[in-house]
KEKOL-394326 format. One record per residue (C-alpha): residue number from 1; residue in three letters; x, y, z. Coordinates in nm, 2 decimals, always signed. Example, Ala and Ser with C-alpha at 12.3 -4.5 7.8 and 13.67 -1.06 7.14 Angstrom:
! residues 2
<pt 1,'ala',<+1.23,-0.45,+0.78>>,
<pt 2,'ser',<+1.37,-0.11,+0.71>>,
***
This chain:
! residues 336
<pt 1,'unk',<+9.68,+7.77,+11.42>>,
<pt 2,'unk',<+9.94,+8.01,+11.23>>,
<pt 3,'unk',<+9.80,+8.35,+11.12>>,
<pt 4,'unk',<+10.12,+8.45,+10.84>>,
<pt 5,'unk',<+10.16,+8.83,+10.91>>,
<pt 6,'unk',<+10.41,+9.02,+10.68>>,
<pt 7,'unk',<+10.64,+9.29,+10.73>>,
<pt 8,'unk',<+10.41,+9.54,+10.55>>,
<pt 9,'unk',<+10.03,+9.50,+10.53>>,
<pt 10,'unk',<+9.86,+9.15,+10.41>>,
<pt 11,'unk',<+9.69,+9.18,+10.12>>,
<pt 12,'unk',<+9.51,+8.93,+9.94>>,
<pt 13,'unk',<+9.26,+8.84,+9.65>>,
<pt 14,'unk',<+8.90,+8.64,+9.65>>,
<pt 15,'unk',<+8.79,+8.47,+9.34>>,
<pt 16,'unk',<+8.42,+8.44,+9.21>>,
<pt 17,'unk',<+8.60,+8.27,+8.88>>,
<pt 18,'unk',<+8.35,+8.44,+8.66>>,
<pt 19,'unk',<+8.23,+8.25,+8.34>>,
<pt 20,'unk',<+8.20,+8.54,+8.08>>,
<pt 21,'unk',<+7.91,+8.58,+7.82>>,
<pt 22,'unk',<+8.10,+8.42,+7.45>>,
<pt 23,'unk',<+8.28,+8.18,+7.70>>,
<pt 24,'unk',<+8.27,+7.88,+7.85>>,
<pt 25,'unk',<+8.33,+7.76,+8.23>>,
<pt 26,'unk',<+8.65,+7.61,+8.09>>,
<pt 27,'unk',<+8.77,+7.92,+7.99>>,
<pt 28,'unk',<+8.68,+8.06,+8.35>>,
<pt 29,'unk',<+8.88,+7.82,+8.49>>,
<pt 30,'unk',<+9.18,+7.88,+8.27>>,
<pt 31,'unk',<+9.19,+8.26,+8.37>>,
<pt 32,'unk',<+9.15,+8.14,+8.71>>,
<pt 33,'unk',<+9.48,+8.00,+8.65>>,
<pt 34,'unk',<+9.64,+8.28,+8.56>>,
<pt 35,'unk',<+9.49,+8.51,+8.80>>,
<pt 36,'unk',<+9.62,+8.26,+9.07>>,
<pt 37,'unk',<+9.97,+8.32,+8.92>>,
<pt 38,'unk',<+10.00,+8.66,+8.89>>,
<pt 39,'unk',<+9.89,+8.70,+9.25>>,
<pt 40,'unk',<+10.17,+8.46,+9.35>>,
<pt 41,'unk',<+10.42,+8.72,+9.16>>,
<pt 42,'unk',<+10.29,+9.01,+9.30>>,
<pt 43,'unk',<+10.34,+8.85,+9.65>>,
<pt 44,'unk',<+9.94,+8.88,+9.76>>,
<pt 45,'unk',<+9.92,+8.63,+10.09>>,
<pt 46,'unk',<+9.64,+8.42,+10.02>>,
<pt 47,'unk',<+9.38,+8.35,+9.74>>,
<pt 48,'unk',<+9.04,+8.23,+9.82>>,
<pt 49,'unk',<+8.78,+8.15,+9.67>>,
<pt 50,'unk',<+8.37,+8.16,+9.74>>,
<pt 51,'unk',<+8.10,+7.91,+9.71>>,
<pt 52,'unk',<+7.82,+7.99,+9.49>>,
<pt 53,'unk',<+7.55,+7.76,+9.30>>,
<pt 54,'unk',<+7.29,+7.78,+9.04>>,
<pt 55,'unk',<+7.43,+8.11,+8.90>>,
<pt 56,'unk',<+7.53,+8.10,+8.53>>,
<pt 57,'unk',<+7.82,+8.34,+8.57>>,
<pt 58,'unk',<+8.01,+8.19,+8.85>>,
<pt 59,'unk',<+8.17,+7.85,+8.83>>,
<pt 60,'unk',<+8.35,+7.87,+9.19>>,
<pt 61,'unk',<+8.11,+7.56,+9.32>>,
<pt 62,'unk',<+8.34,+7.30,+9.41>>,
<pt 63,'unk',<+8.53,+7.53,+9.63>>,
<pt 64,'unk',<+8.83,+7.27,+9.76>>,
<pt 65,'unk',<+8.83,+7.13,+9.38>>,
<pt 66,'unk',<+8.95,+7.46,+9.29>>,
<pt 67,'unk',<+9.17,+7.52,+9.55>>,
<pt 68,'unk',<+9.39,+7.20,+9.43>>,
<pt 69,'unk',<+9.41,+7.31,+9.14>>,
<pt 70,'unk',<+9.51,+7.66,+9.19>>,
<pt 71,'unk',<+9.74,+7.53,+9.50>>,
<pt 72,'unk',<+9.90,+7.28,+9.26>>,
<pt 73,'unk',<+9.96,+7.59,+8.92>>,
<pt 74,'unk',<+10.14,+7.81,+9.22>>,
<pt 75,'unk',<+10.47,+7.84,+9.47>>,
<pt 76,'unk',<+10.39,+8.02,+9.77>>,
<pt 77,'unk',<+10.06,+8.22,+9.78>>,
<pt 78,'unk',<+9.82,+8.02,+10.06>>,
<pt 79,'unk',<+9.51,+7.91,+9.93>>,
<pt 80,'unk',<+9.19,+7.91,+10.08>>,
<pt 81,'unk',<+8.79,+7.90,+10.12>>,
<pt 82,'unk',<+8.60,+8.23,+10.13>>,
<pt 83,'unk',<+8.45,+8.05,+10.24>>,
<pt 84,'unk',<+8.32,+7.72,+10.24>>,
<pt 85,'unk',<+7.91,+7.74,+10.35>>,
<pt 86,'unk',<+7.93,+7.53,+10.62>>,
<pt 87,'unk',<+7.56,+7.44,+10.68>>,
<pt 88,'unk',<+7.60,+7.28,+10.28>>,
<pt 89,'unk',<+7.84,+7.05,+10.42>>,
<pt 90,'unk',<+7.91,+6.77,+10.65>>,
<pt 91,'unk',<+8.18,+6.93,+10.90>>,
<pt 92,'unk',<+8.35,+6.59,+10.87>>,
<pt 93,'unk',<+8.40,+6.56,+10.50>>,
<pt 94,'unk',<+8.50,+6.93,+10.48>>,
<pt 95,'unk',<+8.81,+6.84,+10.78>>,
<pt 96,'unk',<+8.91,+6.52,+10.51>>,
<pt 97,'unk',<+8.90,+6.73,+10.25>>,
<pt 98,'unk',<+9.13,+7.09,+10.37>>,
<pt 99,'unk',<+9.32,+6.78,+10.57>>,
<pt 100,'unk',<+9.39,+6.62,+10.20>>,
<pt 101,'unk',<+9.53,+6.95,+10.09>>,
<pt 102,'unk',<+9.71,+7.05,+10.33>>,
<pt 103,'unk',<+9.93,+6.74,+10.39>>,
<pt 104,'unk',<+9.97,+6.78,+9.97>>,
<pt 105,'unk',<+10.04,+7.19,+10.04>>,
<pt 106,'unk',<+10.18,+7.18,+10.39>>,
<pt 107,'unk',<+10.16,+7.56,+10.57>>,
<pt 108,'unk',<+9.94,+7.67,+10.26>>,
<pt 109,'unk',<+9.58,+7.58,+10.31>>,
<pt 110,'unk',<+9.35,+7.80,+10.53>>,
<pt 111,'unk',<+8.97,+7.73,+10.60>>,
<pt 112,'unk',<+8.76,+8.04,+10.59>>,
<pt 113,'unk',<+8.40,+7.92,+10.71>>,
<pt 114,'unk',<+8.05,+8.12,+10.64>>,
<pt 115,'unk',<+7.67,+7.99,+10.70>>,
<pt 116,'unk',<+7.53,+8.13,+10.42>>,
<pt 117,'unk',<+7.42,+7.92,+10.19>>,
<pt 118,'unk',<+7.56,+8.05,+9.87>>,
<pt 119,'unk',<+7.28,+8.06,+9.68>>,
<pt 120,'unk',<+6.87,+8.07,+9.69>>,
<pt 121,'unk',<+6.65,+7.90,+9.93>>,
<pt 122,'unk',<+6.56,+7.66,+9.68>>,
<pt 123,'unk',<+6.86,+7.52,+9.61>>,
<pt 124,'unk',<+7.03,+7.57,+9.96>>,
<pt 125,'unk',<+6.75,+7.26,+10.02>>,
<pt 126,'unk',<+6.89,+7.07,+9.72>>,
<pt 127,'unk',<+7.21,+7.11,+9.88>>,
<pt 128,'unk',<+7.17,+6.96,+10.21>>,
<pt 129,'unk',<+6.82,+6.92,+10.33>>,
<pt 130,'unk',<+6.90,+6.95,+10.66>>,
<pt 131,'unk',<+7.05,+7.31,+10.57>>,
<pt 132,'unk',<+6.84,+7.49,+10.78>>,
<pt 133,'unk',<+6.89,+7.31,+11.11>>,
<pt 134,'unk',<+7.30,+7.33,+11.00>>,
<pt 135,'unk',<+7.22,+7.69,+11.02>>,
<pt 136,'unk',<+7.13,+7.71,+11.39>>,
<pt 137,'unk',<+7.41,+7.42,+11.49>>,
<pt 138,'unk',<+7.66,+7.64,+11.25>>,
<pt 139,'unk',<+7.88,+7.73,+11.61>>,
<pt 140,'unk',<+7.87,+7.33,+11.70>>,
<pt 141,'unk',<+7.98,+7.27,+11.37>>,
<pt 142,'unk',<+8.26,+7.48,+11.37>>,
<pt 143,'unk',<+8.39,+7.36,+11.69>>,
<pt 144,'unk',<+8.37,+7.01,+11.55>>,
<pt 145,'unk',<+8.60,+7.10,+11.27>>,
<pt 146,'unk',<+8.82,+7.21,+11.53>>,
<pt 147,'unk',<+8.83,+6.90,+11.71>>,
<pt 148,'unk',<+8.92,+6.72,+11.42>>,
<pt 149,'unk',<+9.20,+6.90,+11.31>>,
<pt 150,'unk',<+9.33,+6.88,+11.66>>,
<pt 151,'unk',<+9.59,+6.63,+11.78>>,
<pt 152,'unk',<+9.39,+6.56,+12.12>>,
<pt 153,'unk',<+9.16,+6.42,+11.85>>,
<pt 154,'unk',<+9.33,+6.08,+11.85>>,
<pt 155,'unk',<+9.14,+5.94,+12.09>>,
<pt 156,'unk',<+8.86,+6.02,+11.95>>,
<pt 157,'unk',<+8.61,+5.68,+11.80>>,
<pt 158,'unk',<+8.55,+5.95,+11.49>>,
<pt 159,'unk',<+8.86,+6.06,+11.31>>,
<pt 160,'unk',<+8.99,+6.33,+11.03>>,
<pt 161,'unk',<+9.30,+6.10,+11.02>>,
<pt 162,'unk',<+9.44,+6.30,+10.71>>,
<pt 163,'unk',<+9.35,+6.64,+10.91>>,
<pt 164,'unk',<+9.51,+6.55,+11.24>>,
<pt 165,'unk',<+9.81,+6.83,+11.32>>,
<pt 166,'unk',<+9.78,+6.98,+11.01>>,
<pt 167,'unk',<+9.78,+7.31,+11.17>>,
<pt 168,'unk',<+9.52,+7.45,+10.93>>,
<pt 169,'unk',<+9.42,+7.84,+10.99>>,
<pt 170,'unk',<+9.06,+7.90,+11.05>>,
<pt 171,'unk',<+8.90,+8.19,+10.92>>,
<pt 172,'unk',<+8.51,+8.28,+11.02>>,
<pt 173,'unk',<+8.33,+8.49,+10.74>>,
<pt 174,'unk',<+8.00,+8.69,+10.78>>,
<pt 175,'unk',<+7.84,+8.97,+10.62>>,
<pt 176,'unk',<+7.67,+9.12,+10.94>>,
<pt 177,'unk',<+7.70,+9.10,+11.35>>,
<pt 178,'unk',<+7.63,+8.72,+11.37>>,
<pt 179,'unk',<+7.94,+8.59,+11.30>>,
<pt 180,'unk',<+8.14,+8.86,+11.42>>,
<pt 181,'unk',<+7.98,+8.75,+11.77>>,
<pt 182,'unk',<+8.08,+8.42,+11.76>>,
<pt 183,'unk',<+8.43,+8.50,+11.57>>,
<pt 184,'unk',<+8.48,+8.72,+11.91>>,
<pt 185,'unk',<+8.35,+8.43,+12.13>>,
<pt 186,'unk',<+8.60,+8.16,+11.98>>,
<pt 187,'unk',<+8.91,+8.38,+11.92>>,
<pt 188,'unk',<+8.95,+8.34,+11.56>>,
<pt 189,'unk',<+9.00,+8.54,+11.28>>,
<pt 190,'unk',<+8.73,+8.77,+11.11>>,
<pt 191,'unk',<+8.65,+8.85,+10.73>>,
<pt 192,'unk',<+8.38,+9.10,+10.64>>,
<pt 193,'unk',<+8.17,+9.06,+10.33>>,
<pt 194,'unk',<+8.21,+9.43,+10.24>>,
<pt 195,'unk',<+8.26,+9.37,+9.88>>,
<pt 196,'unk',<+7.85,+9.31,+9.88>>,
<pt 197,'unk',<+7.72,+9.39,+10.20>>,
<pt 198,'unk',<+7.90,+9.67,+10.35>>,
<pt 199,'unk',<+7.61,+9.85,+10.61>>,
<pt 200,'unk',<+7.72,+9.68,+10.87>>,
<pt 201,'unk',<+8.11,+9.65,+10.83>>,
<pt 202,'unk',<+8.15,+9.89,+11.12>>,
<pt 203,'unk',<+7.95,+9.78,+11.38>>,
<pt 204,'unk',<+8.05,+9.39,+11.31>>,
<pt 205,'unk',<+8.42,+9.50,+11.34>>,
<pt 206,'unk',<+8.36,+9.72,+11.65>>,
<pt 207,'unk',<+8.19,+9.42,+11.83>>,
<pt 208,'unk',<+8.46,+9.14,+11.71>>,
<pt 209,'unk',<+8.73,+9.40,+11.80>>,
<pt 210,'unk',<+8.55,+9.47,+12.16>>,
<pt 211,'unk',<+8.49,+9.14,+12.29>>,
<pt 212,'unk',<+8.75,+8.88,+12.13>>,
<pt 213,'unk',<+8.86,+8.68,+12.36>>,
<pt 214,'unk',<+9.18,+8.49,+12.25>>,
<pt 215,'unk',<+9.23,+8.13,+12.24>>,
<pt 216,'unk',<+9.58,+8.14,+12.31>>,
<pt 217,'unk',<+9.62,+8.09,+11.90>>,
<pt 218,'unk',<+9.61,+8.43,+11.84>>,
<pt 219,'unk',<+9.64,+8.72,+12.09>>,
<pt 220,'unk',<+9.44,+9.01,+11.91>>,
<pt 221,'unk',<+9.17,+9.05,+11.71>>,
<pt 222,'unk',<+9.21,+9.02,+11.32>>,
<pt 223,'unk',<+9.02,+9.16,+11.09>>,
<pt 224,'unk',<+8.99,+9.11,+10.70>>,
<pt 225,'unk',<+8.80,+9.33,+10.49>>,
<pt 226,'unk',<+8.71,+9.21,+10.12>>,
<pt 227,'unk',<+8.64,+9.49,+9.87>>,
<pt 228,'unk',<+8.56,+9.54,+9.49>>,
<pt 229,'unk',<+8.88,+9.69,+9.35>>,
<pt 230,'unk',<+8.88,+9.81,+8.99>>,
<pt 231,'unk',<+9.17,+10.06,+8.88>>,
<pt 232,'unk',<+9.23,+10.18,+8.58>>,
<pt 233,'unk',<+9.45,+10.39,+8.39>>,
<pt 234,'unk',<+9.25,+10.71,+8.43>>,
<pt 235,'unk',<+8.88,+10.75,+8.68>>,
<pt 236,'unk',<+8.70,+10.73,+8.31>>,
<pt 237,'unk',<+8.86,+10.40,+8.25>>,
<pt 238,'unk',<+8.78,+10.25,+8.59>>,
<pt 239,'unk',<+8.38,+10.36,+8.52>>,
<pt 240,'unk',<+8.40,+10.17,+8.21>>,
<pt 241,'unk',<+8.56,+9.90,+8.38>>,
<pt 242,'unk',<+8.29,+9.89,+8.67>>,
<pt 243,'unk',<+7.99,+9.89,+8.44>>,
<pt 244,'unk',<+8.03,+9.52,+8.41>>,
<pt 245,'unk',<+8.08,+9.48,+8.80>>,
<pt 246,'unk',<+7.74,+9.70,+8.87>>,
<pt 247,'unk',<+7.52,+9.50,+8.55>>,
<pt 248,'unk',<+7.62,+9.16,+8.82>>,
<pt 249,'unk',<+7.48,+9.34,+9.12>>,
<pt 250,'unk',<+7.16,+9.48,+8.93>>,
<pt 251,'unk',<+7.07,+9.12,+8.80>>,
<pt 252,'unk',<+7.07,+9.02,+9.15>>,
<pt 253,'unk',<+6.85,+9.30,+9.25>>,
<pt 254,'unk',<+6.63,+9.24,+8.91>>,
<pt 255,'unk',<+6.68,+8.87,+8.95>>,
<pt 256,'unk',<+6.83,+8.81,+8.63>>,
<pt 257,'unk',<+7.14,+8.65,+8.64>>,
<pt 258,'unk',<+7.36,+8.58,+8.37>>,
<pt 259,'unk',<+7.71,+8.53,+8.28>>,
<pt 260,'unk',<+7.97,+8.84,+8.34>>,
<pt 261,'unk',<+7.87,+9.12,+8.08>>,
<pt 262,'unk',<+8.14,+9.30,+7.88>>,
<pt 263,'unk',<+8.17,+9.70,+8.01>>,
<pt 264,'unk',<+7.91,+9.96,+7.85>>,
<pt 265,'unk',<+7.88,+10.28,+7.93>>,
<pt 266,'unk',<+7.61,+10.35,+7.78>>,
<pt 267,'unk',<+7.45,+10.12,+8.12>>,
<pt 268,'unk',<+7.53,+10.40,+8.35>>,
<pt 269,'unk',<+7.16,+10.53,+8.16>>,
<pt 270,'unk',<+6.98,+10.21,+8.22>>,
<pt 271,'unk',<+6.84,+10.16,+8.60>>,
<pt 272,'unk',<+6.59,+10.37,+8.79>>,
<pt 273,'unk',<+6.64,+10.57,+9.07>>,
<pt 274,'unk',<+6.54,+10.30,+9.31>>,
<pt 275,'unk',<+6.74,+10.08,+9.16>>,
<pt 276,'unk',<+7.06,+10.33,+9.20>>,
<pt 277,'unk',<+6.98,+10.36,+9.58>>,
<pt 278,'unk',<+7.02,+9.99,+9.57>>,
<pt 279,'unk',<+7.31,+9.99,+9.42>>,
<pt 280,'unk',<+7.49,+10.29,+9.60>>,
<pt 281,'unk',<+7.42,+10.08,+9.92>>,
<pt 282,'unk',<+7.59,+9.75,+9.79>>,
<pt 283,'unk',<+7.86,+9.86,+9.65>>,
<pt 284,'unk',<+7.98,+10.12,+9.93>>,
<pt 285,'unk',<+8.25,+9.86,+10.00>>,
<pt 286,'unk',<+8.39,+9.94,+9.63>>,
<pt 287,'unk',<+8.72,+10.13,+9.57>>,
<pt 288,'unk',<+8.72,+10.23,+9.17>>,
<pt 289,'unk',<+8.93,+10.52,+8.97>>,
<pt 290,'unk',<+9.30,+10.57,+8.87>>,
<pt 291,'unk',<+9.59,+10.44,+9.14>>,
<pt 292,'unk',<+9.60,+10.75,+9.32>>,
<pt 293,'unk',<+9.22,+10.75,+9.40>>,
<pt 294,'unk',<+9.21,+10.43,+9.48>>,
<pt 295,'unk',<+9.51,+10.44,+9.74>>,
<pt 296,'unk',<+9.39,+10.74,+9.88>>,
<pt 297,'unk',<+9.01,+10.63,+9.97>>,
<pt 298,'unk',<+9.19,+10.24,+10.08>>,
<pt 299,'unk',<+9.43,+10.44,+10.30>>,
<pt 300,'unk',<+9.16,+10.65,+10.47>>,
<pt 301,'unk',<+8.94,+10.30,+10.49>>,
<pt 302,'unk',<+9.19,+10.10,+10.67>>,
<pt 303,'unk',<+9.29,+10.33,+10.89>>,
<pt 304,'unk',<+8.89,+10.40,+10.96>>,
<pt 305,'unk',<+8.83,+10.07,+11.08>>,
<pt 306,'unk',<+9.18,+9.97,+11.19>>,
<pt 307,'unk',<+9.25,+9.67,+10.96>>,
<pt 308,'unk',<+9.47,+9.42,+10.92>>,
<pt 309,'unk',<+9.42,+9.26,+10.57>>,
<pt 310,'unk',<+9.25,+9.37,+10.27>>,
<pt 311,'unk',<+9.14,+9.14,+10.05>>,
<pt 312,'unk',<+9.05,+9.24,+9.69>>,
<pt 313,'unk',<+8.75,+9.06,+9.45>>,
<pt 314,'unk',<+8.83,+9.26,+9.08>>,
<pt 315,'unk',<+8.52,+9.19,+8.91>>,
<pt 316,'unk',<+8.68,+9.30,+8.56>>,
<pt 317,'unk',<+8.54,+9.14,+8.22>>,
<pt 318,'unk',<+8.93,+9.19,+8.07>>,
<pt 319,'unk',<+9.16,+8.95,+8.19>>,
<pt 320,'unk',<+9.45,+9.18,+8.10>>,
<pt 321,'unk',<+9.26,+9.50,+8.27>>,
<pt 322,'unk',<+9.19,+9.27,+8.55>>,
<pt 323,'unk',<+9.59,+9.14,+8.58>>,
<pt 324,'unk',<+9.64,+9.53,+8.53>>,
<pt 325,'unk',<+9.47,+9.61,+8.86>>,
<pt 326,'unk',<+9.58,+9.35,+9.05>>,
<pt 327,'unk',<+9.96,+9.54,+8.98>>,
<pt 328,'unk',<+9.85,+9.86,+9.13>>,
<pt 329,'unk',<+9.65,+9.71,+9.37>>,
<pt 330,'unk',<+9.97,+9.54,+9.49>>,
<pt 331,'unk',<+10.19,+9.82,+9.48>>,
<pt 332,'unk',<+9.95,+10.02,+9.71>>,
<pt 333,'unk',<+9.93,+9.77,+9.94>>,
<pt 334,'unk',<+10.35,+9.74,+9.96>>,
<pt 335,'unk',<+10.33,+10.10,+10.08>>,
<pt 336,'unk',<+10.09,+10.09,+10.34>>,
***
């Protein structure tokens, strides 16, 4: 397995591929196209994208469909899960699947694994009714993707054959200690769900960075961080901007979810005080003003929690405020 390191600092961008209120899922995909793009111009290393279900505003379901089709709209930029939910899945199909992509994108494909389920309860059963029990066999699971992918796999009586040497990164995801643990236990590397679930970002990188234990694939620990990222031309313009990004997160604490809501200011006035506290605590993983706010409070981050990559999720209603972001984003990243 191949970790691609840079000469500066890796920076990268996660998708949601957002389906807009007045617009349709096609549309979502077609900015997810040239989202994709601009990130292969700016030289960001990887896009990824997440697996969600049954919500109206986020069309990023069939996670390695996507990933062919941004793969197959870009040059260079490695494409990836983040993640696929394992315990949906059968560890097999998802091997055939990354192993289909990457012998059609060789050296661009990397598998970014979480046991979430993406979504409620409800439909986490319509999913896979045996999602629960994937849950608790999640660090078997794992391992058995590894096997396939492997070479020493060919003497195996079940085979990946498409997967087989395909040298395909693997990436574990979590949004608290658990995963960390096991990303620690099995030498791989780590991404943080800060961009919704930031409380424990310190203590899940101080564990994963304590006891890692490499696999002889990669020597030290490395950690991703994913964060909200919304820059705009002035701190007033970023608000605006965010007011869209904070309406998603109060629908799921209200549990009324929708499609992606143009910015309002006048929403800053609409949520209680409990429902601020709420917010304040999700979104503490958020970097939002002009450039030099932003790359002042990223520096300071990073070099808080010693980190190798940040990737960015720009939950922006404008496509061209969005593409806008992405630019500066970029540009601070070159320097650090």
């Amino acid at each position: 397995m191949t970790i691609f390191i840079k000469k500066n600092m890796n920076y990268s961008f996660l998708d949601l591929v957002y389906v807009k209120e007045n617009k349709t899922v096609q549309d979502a995909f077609i900015e997810l196209k040239a989202t994709a793009q601009k990130a292969d111009d700016l030289n960001f290393t990887r896009y990824w994208l997440a697996e969600h279900h049954n919500m109206e505003g986020v069309a990023s379901n069939a996670t390695s469909v996507l990933m062919g089709y941004v793969a197959a709209n870009t040059q260079k930029i490695r494409v990836g899960s983040g993640g696929v939910m394992l315990p949906n899945h059968s560890p097999l199909a998802i091997t055939e699947q990354f192993g289909t992509l990457a012998q059609i994108y060789p050296n661009r494909i990397d598998l970014g694994l979480g046991r979430a389920p993406g979504t409620d309860g409800l439909t986490a059963q319509h999913m896979n009714e045996n999602f629960m029990k994937n849950v608790h066999e999640f660090p078997k699971n794992v391992s058995a993707i590894q096997q396939y992918l492997s070479t020493e796999n060919a003497e195996s009586k079940v085979r990946a054959f498409v997967a087989e040497g395909t040298d395909i990164p693997v990436y574990l995801l979590g949004s608290s200690t658990d995963s960390a643990v096991l990303a620690a236990a099995y030498g791989l590397p780590y991404a943080f769900a800060s961009h919704f679930a930031p409380q424990q970002l310190g203590a899940a990188f101080k564990f994963y960075t304590d006891e890692f234990q490499s696999n002889g694939e990669i020597p030290l620990p490395y950690k991703i961080a994913c964060v909200n990222v919304i820059i705009g031309e002035t701190n007033e313009e970023a608000k605006l901007h965010a007011s869209t990004f904070y309406k998603i997160f109060l629908g799921l604490i209200r549990n009324q979810r929708s499609k992606m809501k143009q910015p309002d200011m006048t929403f800053y006035d609409d949520w209680t005080v409990v429902e601020e506290a709420q917010l304040s605590q999700m979104i503490a993983g958020s970097f939002i003003g002009d450039k030099e706010t932003v790359a002042r409070n990223l520096k300071q981050f990073i070099q808080r929690y010693q980190i190798n990559e940040v990737m960015m999720s720009c939950p922006i209603y404008s496509a061209e405020k969005r593409l806008y972001s992405m630019e500066q984003f970029a540009s601070i990243m070159s320097e650090i």
